[in-house]
Every structure is written in structure tokens, then in C-alpha cells.
C-alpha positions in Angstrom: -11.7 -18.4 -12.3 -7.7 -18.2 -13.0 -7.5 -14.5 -12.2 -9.5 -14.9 -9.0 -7.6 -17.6 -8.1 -4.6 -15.4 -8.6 -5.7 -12.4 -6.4 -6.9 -14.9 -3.4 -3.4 -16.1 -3.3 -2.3 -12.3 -3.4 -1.2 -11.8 0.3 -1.5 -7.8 0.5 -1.8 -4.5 -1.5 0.2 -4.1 -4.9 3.2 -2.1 -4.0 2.5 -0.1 -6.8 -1.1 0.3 -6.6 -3.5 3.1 -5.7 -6.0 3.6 -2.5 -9.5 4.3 -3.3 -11.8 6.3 -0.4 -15.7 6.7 -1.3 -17.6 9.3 0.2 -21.2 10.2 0.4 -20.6 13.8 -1.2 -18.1 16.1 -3.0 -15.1 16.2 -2.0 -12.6 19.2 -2.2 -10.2 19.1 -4.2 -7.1 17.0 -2.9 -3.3 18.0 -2.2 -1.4 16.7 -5.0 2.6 15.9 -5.5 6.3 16.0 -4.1 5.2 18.3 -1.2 2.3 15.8 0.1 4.7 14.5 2.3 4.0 17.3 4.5 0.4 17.8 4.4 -1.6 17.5 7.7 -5.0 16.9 6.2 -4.1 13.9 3.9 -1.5 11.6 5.1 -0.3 8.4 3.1 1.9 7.0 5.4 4.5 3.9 5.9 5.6 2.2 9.1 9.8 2.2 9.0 11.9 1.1 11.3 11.5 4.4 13.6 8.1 5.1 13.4 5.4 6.3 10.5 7.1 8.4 7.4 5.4 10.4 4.7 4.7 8.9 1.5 4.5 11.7 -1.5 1.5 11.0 -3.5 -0.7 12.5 -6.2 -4.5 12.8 -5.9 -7.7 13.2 -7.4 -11.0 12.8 -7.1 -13.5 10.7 -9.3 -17.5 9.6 -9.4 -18.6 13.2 -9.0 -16.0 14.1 -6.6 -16.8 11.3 -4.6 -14.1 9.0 -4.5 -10.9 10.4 -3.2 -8.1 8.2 -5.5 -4.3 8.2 -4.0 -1.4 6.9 -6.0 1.8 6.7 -4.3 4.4 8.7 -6.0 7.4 5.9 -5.7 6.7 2.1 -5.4 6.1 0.9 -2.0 7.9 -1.1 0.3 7.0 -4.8 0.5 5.3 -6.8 3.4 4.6 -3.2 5.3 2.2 -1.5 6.8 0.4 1.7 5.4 -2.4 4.1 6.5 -4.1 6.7 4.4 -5.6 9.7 7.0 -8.0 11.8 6.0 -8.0 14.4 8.9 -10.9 17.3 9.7 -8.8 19.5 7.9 -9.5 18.3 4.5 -12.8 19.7 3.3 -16.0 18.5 1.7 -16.6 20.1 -1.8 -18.5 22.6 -0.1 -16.3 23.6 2.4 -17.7 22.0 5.2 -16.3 18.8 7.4 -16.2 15.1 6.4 -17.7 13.4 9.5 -16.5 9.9 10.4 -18.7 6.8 10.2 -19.9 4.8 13.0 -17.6 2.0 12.5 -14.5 4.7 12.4 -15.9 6.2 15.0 -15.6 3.4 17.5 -12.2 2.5 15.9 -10.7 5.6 16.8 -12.6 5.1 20.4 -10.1 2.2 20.3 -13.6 -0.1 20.4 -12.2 -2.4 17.8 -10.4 -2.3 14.0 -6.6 -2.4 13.4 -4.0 -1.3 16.4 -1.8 0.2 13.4 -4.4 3.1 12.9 -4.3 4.5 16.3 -0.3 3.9 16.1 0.2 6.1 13.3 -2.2 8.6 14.4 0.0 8.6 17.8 3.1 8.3 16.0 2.2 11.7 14.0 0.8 13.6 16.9 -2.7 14.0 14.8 -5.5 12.9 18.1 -8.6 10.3 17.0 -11.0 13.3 16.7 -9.4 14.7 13.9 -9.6 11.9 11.8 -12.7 11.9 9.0 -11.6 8.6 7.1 -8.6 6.0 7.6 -8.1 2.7 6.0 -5.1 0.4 7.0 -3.3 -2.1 4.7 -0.1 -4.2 4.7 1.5 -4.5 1.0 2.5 -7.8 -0.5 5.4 -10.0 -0.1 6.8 -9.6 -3.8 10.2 -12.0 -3.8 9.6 -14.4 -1.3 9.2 -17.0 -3.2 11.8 -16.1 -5.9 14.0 -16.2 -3.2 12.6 -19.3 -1.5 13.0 -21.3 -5.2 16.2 -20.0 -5.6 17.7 -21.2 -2.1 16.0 -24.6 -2.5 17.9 -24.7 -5.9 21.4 -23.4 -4.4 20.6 -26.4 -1.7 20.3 -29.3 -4.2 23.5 -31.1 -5.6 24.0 -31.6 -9.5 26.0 -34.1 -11.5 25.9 -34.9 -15.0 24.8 -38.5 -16.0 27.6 -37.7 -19.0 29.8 -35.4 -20.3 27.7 -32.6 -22.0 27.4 -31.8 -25.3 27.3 -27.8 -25.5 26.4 -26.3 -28.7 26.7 -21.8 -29.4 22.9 -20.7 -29.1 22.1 -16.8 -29.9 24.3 -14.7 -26.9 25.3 -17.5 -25.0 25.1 -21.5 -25.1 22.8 -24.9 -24.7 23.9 -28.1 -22.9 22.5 -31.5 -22.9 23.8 -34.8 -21.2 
């Protein structure tokens, strides 16, 4: 109950974590490394402050080539928004096209889903038909509240009751009063 506890309170993606896409077939084999960044037919991108960039990435595939697996190849920014694109240019593992499912299909109709989809897609110049799977996800906040403890803490006023006492203790020292 602890760990799900933990994760409900998580409020987006790991920044360090991987994107998983299931299929109902083979997949081809995926781009992989430094020069993903460029790839047209699967993009890992993040929003920045003018417009969608490239994220370099390494990929595989897994369950009998049926789940496309995307690790970002640097940690990702906090509290941002990400899409991973799977356009018609990446094949199934025969060769053939990755068609879209309903519910993608009347996302990139712009019938529903998240805005930021069809914003990157725009953003990137790639249109709606091209695209055979998406998903959209924001990454978690991961100093907030670091920060939030440690300005509450820089707000508060101190005084010692009494002089310490302050005794040597390993590399530095320990004071009571």
C-alpha cells in the first residue's frame, strides 16, 4: 500500500524513465542513439521555450517485437511536456504500415485527446495522417518541494534558549542548547 501510495502522489513521468508503445504485431526494428534526434519516423520530443526539440534516444523492441521501448538518452527536463511520434514511416516487422487506432484517429481529427499532440505535430511540420501512434506526457516536478521546505526554513527566525555546547563529531561538529 506504501509504494502505491507513493506513485499516486507522483505528479508526472520519471525524468529519467522510459516510454513503452504496444502494438498488435512485429515491429521493425527501431532507430537507435546520438543521431535519433533527427529521425522523421520516431520522434521523442520536448516542448522548450521555442517550440518542440529532439530528444536522442535509444530503442528496442520487446514481447515479440511488439512493444516498441524508448529510453531517453540524457535525463529529462522537469514539469515539461513530451510526445513520442510514431510516424507512417516506421515500419511493421514485415515491412508494411502501422495503422492508427480509432481513438488516435479522432485525436489527430482534432475530435478530442491532448492539444500538445497536434502542437508538436505542427511544430515539426509532420501532418496528422502521418502519424501511426503518439502518446503525450508531462514529467514530474522533482525539487519543488525541496525548495518549498527550504524557503519555509530560510523564513523562520532562530535563537538559542542558551549558549550551545558544540562538541568535534567525524568532519565537522554537533551543537546542543
Amino acid at each position: 500500500a506504501v509504494a502505491f501510495e507513493a506513485l499516486a502522489a507522483l505528479d508526472g513521468w520519471g525524468t529519467s524513465s522510459a516510454a513503452f508503445l504496444r502494438f498488435d504485431g512485429p515491429i521493425s526494428a527501431p532507430p537507435s542513439g546520438p543521431q535519433t534526434a533527427e529521425d522523421t519516423t520516431l520522434l521523442f520530443l520536448a516542448q522548450g521555450a521555442e517550440g518542440w526539440e529532439a530528444v536522442p534516444y535509444e530503442a528496442s523492441r520487446l514481447d515479440d517485437d511488439q512493444t516498441l521501448f524508448v529510453r531517453p538518452m540524457r535525463p529529462l527536463r522537469a514539469r515539461t511536456s513530451h510526445v513520442l511520434v510514431v510516424t507512417n514511416g516506421y515500419p511493421d516487422g514485415d515491412g508494411g504500415c502501422i495503422r492508427p487506432g480509432g481513438a488516435l484517429e479522432g485525436v489527430l481529427r482534432g475530435e478530442g485527446g491532448d492539444p500538445r499532440l497536434l502542437e508538436a505535430l505542427a511544430d515539426q511540420g509532420i501532418a496528422p495522417d502521418a502519424v501511426s501512434a503518439a502518446t503525450v506526457f508531462t514529467t514530474q516536478t522533482i525539487v519543488d518541494t525541496s525548495v518549498a521546505v527550504s524557503q519555509d526554513i530560510a523564513g523562520r527566525e532562530f535563537a538559542w534558549t542558551e549558549a550551545p555546547i558544540c562538541v568535534p563529531e567525524g568532519a565537522g561538529r554537533r551543537c546542543e542548547g
